[in-house]
C-alpha positions as CSV (number, residue, x, y, z in Angstrom):
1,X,-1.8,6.0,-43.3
2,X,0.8,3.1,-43.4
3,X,3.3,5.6,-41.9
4,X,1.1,6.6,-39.3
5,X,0.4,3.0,-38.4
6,X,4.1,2.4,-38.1
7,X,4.8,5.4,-35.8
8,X,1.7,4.3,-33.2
9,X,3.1,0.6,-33.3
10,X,6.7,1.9,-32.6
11,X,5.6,4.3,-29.7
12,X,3.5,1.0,-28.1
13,X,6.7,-0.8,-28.2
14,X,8.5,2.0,-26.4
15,X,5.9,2.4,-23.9
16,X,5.9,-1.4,-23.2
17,X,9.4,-1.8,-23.3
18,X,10.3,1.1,-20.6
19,X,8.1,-0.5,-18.3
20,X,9.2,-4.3,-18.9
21,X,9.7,-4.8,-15.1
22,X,5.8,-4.1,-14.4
23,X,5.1,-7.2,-15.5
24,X,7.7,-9.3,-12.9
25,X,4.3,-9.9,-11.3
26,X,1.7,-8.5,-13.1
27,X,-0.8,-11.6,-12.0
28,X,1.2,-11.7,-8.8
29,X,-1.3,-13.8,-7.2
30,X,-1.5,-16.4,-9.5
31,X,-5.3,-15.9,-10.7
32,X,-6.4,-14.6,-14.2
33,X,-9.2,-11.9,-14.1
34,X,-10.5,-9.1,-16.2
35,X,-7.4,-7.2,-14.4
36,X,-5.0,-9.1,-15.5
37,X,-3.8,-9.0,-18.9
38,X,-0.5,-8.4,-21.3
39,X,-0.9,-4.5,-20.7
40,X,-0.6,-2.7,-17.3
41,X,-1.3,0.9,-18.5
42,X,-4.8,2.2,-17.5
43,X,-6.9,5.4,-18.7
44,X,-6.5,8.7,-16.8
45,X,-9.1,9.6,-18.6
46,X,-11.9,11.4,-16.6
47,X,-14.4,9.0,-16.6
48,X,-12.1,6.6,-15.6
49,X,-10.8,5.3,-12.0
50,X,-7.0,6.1,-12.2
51,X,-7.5,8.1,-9.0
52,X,-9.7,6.0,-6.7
53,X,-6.2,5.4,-4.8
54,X,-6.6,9.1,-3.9
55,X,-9.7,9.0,-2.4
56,X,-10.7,11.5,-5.0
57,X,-11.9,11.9,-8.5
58,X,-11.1,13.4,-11.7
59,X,-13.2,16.5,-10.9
60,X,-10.3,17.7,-7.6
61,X,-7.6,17.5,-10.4
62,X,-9.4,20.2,-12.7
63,X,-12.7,19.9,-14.0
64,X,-13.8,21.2,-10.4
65,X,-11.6,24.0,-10.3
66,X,-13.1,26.5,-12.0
67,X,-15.2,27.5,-9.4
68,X,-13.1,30.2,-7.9
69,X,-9.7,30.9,-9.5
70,X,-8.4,32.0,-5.8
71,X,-9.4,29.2,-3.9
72,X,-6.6,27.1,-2.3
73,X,-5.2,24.6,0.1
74,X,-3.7,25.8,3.2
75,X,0.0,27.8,2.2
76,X,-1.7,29.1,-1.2
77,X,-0.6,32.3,-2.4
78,X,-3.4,34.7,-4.0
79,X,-0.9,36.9,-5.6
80,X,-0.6,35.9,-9.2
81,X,3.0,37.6,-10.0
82,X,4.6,36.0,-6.7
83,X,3.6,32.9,-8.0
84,X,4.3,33.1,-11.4
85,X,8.5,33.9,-10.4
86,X,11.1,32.0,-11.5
87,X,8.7,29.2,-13.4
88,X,9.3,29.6,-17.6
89,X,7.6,27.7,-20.3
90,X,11.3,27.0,-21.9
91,X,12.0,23.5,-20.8
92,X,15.1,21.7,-20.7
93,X,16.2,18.3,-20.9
94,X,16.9,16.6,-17.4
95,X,17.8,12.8,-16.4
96,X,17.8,10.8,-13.3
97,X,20.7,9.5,-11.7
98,X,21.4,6.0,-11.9
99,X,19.5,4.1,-9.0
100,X,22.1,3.2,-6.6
101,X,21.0,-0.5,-5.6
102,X,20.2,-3.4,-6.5
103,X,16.7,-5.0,-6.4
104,X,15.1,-8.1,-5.9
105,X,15.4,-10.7,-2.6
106,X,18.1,-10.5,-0.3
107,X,18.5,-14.2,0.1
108,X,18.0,-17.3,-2.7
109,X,15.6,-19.7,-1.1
110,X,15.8,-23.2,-1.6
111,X,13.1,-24.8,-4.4
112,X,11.9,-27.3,-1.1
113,X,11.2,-23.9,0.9
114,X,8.0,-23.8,2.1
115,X,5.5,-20.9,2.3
116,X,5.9,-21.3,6.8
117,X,9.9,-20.6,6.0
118,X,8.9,-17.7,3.6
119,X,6.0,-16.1,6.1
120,X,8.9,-16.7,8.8
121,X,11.1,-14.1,6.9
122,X,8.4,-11.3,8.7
123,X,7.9,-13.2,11.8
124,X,9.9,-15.4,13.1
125,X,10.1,-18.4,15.6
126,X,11.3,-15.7,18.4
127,X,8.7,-13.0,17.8
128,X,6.4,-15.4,18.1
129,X,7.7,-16.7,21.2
130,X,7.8,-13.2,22.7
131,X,3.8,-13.6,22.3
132,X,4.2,-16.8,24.0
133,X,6.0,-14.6,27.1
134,X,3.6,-12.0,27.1
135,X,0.0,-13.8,26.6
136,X,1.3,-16.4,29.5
137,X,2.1,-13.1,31.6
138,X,-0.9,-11.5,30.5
139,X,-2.9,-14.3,31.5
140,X,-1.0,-14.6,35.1
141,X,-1.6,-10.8,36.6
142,X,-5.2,-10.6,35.2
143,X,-5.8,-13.5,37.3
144,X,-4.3,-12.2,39.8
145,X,-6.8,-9.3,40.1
146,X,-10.0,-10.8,38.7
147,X,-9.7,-14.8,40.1
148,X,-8.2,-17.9,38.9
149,X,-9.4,-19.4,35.2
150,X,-9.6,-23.1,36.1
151,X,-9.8,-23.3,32.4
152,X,-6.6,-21.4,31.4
153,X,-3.1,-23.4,31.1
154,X,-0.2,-21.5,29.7
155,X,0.1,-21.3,26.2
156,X,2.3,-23.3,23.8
157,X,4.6,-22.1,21.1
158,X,3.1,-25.0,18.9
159,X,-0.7,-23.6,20.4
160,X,0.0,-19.9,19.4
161,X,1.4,-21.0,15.5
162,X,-2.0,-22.8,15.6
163,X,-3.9,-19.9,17.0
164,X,-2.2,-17.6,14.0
165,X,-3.0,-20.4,11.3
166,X,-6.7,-20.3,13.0
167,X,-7.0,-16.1,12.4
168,X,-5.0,-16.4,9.3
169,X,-7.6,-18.6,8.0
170,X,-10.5,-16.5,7.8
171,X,-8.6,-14.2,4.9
172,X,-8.5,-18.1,3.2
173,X,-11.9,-18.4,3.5
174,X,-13.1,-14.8,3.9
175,X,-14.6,-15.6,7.1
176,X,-15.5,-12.0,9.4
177,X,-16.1,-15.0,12.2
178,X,-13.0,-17.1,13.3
179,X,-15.5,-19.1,15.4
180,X,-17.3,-20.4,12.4
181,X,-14.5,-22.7,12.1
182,X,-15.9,-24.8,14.5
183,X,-19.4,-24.5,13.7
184,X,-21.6,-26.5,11.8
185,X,-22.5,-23.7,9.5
186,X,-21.2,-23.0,5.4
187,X,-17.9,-22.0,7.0
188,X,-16.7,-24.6,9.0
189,X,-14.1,-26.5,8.7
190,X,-13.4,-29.6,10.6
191,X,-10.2,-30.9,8.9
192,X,-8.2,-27.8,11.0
193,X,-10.9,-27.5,13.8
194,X,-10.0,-31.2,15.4
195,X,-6.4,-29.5,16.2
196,X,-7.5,-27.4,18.9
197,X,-11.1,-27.0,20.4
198,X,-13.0,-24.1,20.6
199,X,-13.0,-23.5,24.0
200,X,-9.3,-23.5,24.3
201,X,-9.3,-21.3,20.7
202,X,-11.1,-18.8,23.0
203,X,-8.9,-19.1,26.3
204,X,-5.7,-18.0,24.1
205,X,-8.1,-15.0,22.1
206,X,-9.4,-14.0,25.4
207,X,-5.5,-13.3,26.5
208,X,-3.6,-12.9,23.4
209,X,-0.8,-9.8,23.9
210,X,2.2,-9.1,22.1
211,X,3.4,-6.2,25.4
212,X,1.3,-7.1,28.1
213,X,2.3,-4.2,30.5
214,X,3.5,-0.4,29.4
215,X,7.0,0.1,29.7
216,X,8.0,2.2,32.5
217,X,10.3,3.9,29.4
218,X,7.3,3.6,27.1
219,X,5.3,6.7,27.5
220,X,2.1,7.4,26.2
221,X,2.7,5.9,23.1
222,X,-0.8,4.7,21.7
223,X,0.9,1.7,20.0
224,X,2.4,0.1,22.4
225,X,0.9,-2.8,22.5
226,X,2.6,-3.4,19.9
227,X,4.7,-1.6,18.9
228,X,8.4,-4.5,19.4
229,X,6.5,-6.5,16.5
230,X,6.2,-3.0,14.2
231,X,10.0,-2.2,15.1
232,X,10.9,-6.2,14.2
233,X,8.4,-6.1,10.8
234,X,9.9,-3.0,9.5
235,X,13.3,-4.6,10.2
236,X,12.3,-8.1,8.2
237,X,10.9,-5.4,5.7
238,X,13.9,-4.2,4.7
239,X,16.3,-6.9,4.9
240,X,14.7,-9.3,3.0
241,X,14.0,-7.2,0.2
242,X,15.5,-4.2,-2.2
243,X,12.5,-2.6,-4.1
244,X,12.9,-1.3,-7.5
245,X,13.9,2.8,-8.1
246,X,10.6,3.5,-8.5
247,X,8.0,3.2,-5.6
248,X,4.8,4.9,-4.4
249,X,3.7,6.3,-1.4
250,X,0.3,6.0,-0.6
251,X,-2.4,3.9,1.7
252,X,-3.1,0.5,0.6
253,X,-7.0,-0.9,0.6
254,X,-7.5,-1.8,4.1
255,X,-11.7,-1.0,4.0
256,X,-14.1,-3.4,4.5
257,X,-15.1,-6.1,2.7
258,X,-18.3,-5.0,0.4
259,X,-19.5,-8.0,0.2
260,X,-20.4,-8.4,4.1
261,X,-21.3,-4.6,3.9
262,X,-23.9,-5.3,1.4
263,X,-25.5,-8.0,3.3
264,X,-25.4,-6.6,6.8
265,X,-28.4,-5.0,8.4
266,X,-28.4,-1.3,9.6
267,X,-28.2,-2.6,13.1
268,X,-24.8,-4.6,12.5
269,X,-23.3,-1.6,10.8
270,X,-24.1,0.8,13.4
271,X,-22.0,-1.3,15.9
272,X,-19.2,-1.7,13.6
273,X,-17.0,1.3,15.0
274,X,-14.6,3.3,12.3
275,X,-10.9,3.0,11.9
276,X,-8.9,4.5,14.6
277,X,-5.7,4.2,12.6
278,X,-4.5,5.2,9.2
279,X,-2.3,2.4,7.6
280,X,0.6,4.4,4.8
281,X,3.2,2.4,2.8
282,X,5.9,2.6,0.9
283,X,5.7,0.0,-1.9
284,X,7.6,-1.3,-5.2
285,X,5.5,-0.1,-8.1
286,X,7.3,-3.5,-10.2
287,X,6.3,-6.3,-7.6
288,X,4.0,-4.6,-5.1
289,X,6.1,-5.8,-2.5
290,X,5.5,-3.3,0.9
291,X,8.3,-2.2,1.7
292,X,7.9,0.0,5.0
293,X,4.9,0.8,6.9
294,X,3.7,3.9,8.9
295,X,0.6,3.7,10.9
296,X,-0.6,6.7,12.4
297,X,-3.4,7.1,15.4
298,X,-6.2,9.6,14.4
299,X,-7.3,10.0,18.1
300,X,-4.9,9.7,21.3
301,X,-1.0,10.2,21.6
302,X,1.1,8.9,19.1
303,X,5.0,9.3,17.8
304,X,7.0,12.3,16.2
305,X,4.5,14.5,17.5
306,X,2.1,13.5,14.3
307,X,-1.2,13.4,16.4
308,X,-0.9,17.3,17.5
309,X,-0.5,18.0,13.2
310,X,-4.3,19.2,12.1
311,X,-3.4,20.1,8.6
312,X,-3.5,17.4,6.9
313,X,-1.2,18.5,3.9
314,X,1.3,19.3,6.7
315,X,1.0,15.9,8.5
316,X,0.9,13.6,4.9
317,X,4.1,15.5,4.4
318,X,5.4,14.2,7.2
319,X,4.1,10.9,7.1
320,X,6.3,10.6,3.8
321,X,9.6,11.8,5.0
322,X,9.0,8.7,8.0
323,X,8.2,6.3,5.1
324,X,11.7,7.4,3.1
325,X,13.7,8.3,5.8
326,X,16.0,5.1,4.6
327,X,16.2,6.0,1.0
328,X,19.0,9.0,0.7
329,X,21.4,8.7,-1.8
330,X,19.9,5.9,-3.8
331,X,18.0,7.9,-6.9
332,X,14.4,6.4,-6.3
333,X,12.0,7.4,-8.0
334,X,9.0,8.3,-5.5
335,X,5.2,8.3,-7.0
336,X,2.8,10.3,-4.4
337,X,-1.4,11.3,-4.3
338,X,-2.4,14.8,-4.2
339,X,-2.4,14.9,-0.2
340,X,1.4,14.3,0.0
341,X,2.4,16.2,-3.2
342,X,3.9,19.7,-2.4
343,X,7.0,21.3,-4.0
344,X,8.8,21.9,-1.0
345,X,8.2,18.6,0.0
346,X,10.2,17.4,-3.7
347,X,12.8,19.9,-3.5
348,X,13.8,18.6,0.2
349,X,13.6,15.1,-1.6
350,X,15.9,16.1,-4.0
351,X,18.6,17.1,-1.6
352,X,18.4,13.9,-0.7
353,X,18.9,11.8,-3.9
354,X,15.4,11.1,-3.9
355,X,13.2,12.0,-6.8
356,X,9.5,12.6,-7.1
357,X,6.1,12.4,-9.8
358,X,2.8,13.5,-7.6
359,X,-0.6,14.1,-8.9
360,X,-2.0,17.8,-7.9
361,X,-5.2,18.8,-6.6
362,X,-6.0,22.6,-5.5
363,X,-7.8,21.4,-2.8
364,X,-6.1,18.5,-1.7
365,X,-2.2,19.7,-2.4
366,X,-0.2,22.0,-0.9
367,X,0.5,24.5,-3.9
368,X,2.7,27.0,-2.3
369,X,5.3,28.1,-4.8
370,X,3.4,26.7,-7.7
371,X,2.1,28.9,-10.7
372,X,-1.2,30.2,-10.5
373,X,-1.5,30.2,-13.9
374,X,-1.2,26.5,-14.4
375,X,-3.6,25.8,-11.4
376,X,-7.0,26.8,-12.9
377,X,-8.7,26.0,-16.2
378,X,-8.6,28.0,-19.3
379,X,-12.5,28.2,-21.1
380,X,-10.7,27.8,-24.4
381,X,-12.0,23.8,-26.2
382,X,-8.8,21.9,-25.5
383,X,-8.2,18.7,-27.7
384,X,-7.3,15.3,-25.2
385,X,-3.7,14.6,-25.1
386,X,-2.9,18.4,-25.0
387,X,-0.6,19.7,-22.3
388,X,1.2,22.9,-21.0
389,X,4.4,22.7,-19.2
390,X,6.0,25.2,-17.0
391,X,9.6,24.5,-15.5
392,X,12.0,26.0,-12.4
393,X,15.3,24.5,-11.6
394,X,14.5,20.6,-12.8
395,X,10.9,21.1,-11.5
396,X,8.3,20.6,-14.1
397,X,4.6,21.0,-13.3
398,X,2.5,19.6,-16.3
399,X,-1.2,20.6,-17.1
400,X,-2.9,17.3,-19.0
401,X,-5.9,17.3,-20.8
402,X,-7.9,14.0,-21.3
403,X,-11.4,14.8,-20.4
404,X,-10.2,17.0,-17.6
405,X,-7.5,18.3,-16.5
406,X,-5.0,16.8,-14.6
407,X,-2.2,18.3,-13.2
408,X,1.7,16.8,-12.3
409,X,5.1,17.9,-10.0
410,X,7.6,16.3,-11.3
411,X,11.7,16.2,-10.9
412,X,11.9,12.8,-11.8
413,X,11.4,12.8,-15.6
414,X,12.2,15.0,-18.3
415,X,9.6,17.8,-19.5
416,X,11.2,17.7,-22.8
417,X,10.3,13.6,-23.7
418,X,6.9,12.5,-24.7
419,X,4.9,9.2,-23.6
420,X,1.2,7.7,-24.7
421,X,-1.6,6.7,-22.4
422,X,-2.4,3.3,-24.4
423,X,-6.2,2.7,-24.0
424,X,-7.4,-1.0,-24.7
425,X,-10.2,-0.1,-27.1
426,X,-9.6,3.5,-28.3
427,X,-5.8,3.7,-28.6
428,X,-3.6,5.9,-28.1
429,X,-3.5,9.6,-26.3
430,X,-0.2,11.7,-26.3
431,X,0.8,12.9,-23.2
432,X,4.4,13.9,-21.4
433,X,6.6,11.1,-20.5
434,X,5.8,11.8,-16.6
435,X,2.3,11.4,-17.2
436,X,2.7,7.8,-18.8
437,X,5.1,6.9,-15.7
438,X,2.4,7.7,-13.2
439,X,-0.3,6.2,-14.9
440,X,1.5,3.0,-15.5
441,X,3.0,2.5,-11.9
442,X,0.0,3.5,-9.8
443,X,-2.4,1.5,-12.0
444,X,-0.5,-1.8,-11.5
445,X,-0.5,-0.4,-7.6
446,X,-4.3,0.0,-7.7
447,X,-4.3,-3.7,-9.3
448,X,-2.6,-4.9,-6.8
449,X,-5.1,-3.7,-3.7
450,X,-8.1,-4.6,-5.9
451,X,-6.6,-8.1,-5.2
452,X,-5.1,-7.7,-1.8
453,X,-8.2,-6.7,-0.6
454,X,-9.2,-10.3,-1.0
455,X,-7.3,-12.0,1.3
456,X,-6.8,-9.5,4.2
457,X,-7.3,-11.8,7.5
458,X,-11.3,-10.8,8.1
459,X,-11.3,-11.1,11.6
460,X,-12.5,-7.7,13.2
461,X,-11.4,-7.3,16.9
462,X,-12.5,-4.0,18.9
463,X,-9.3,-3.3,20.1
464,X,-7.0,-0.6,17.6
465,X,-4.1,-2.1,18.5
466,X,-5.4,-5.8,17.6
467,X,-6.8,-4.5,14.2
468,X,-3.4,-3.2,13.2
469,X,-1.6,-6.1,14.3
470,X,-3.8,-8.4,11.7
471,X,-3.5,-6.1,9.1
472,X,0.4,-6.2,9.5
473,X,0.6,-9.9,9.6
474,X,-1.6,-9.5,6.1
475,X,0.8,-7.6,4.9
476,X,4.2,-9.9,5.6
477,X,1.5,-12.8,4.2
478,X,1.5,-11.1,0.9
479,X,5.0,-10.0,0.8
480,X,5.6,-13.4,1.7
481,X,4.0,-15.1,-1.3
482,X,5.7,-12.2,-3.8
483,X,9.2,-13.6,-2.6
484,X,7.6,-17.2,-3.0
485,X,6.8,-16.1,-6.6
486,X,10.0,-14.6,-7.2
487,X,12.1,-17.9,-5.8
488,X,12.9,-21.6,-7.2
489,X,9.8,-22.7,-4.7
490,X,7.4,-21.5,-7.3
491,X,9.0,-23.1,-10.5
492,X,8.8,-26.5,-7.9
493,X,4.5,-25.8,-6.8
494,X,3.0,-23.2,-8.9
495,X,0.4,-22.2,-5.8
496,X,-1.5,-19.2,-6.2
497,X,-2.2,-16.8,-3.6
498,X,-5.2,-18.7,-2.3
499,X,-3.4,-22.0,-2.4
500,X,-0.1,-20.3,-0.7
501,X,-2.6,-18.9,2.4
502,X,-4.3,-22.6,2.3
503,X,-0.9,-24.4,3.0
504,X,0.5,-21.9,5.5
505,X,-2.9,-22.3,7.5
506,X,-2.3,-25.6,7.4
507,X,1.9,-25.7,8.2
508,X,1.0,-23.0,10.9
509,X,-1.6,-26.0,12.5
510,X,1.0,-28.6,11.8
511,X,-0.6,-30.7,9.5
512,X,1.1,-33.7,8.4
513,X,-1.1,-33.2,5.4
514,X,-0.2,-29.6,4.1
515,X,-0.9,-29.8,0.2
516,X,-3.5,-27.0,-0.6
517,X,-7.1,-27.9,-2.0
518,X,-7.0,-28.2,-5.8
């Protein structure tokens, strides 16, 4: 017993110790929670909710499957023995090139920075006076057509950081109504409303525009309102940070807040129109820093050709290559959902240096190539923890069992190296060393937008252009405050993520008072 004791301490210290660098932020926004404690692997377990970041449950990655042994996504093949070629259950032992980069922040800010110079990193003085240009251009030819606005004076760069600190604000107080600010209501607040009234608030919403007019180069493009601020953000993106080798592909929590969904009437929700947009990223799996974005129209024109795609296996395919089209030759290690998991899809990767470990579904993958065998379940009892293994070349596909089956592609680790699932209560379950790195890296993820989804900006224009310009500047809020964690400034102030969104509502207003409320 004592021996056995000693051999499930030493694998815990293994497990713990390979992923070390989870941890850099594993209460990355400074709060303490039920979520947030000294281990960061979760259950894959089937009654658990290690796949919610799917948009699926346990049942698509097996337990569901038995229905029909034929059935398939798209690009299946129903011919057993065509499938079955070239894949053996002889394994061999494979390793990962050493990633070929370094990670962190680009640039050592000082301990007096402040969280305006950090959100500036993402959007600077000069993007911001580009809206400046374009609102006050805006503003001009619509009143050239429609009539003068006695009321309307051009905008300010120091009004527009105000009206961004106003917006901003409402994911501080989680506030759907920006206007509320200037009520008299629970929400308002008149220590920020004093800096600019209401009325004038509404003259600069009323004709707010990053492009005011199409670009006679511009095209169709659905996006192109603002689509200079995308190309700048994905630019600030990538030069103020280097992610770790292992990241994930997948789309972040972006729906709305359940809280106000809960209390709203039927009326109210009709109205509220769906998502035009889908919002993909590419993100560190050790910081949750986003490090490139791809947002993709689901009605209308839109680049690459992506709105004409109708499979959607097909089109999450190449939704990836977009989001690691900057990542050849560097050995990252590249985590991806059932949609975008495909083996052609990893063995194109893998001619580019890049490596892969994606959860399967029948019906959500794209299982050409794959074994048939290892795609539906066997009747036989299985005991949790068991697993079969197939391999081809140095791809692996793995068959888990832990109240379900779940099923892994995988070049990225070795099919010969085991790992433990570590449960908080019951211990732990035996698995394959890819299985432990996916549940460890996309549970921290899945951490992560359980608290991002707190303090997206709730402000909820009509516009699809406007809705993906907020939830962008949410984004370089966040990765803003991970740098601020991971810099001298946060050894000075310890603010957590609600203080940090507190004090750059208030540097954004220019406040000689900017310390946050304790």
């Amino acid at each position: 017993m004592a021996e056995c004791g000693r051999r499930g301490l030493s694998l815990l210290e293994e497990a713990r110790s390979r992923y070390e660098s989870l941890q850099i932020s594993d209460d990355v926004f400074g709060e303490s929670g039920d979520d947030s404690s000294e281990n960061p692997f979760y259950s894959t377990t089937g009654d658990s909710n290690s796949d919610n970041y799917t948009e699926t449950n346990p049942d698509d990655a097996g337990a569901g499957e038995t229905r029909s042994q034929s059935c398939g996504p798209p690009g299946s093949v129903s011919n057993g023995q065509a499938q079955e070629e070239g894949w053996s259950d002889s394994l061999q032992d494979l390793s990962v090139p050493h990633y070929q980069d370094t990670h962190g922040p680009t640039q050592k800010m000082p301990a007096t920075a402040t969280a305006m110079d950090f959100f500036q990193l993402f959007v600077p003085d000069n993007v911001i006076q580009n809206m400046v240009t374009q609102t006050n251009m805006y503003a001009k030819k619509y009143q050239e057509r429609f009539g003068s606005d006695e009321g309307w004076t051009n905008v300010t760069l120091t009004e527009m950081k105000a009206f961004l600190g106003y917006v901003t604000s409402t994911g501080v107080n989680r506030c759907e109504s920006v206007l509320s600010i200037w009520s008299s209501g629970f929400f308002s607040n008149r220590s920020i409303a004093l800096k600019m009234s209401q009325a004038r608030f509404e003259k600069i919403l009323k004709y707010f525009h990053v492009v005011a007019f199409r670009s006679s180069q511009g095209g169709s493009q659905g996006l192109y309102k603002i689509q200079p601020f995308l190309d700048s953000l994905q630019q600030s993106l990538a030069s103020s940070f280097r992610p770790s080798q292992t990241q994930v592909l997948h789309e972040p929590l972006i729906d709305e807040d359940p809280v106000f969904i809960s209390t709203c009437t039927e009326r109210e929700l009709r109205k509220r129109k769906k998502r035009k947009f889908s919002l993909w990223v590419r993100q560190c799996s050790s910081t949750g820093f986003i490090c490139q974005i791809y947002v993709h129209l689901k009605e209308g024109p839109g680049p690459d050709g992506l709105d004409t795609l109708k499979n959607k296996p097909q089109l999450h395919s190449l939704v990836a290559k977009q989001l690691c089209q900057n990542l050849a030759g560097r050995n990252a290690v590249i985590f991806t959902g059932p949609s975008i998991t495909s083996l052609n899809l990893f063995q194109e990767f893998e001619k580019q240096g890049i490596y892969c470990c994606g959860l399967l579904s029948t019906r959500k993958s794209d299982c050409t190539g794959l074994p048939q065998s290892m795609l539906i379940n066997t009747e036989a009892p299985q005991q949790r923890g068991q697993s079969h293994i197939r391999m081809r070349g140095n791809m692996s596909i793995i068959n888990w069992y832990n109240k379900g089956n779940f099923r892994f592609l995988t070049n990225a680790y070795s099919p010969t190296k085991e790992g433990v699932i570590i449960k908080r209560k019951s211990g732990e379950i035996p698995c394959p060393l890819a299985v432990e790195a996916f549940a460890a890296h996309l549970s921290y993820i899945c951490k992560y937008d359980d608290k991002y989804s707190k303090y997206f900006i709730f402000h909820k224009p009509n516009k699809t252009w406007q809705q993906v310009f907020w939830l962008t500047i949410s984004i370089a809020i966040n990765n803003a405050y991970i740098l601020y964690k991971m810099s001298d400034a946060y050894h000075s102030k310890r603010y957590s993520r609600a203080q940090f969104g507190e004090r750059l509502v208030k540097e954004l207003l220019d406040m000689d008072d900017c310390s946050p409320t304790q």
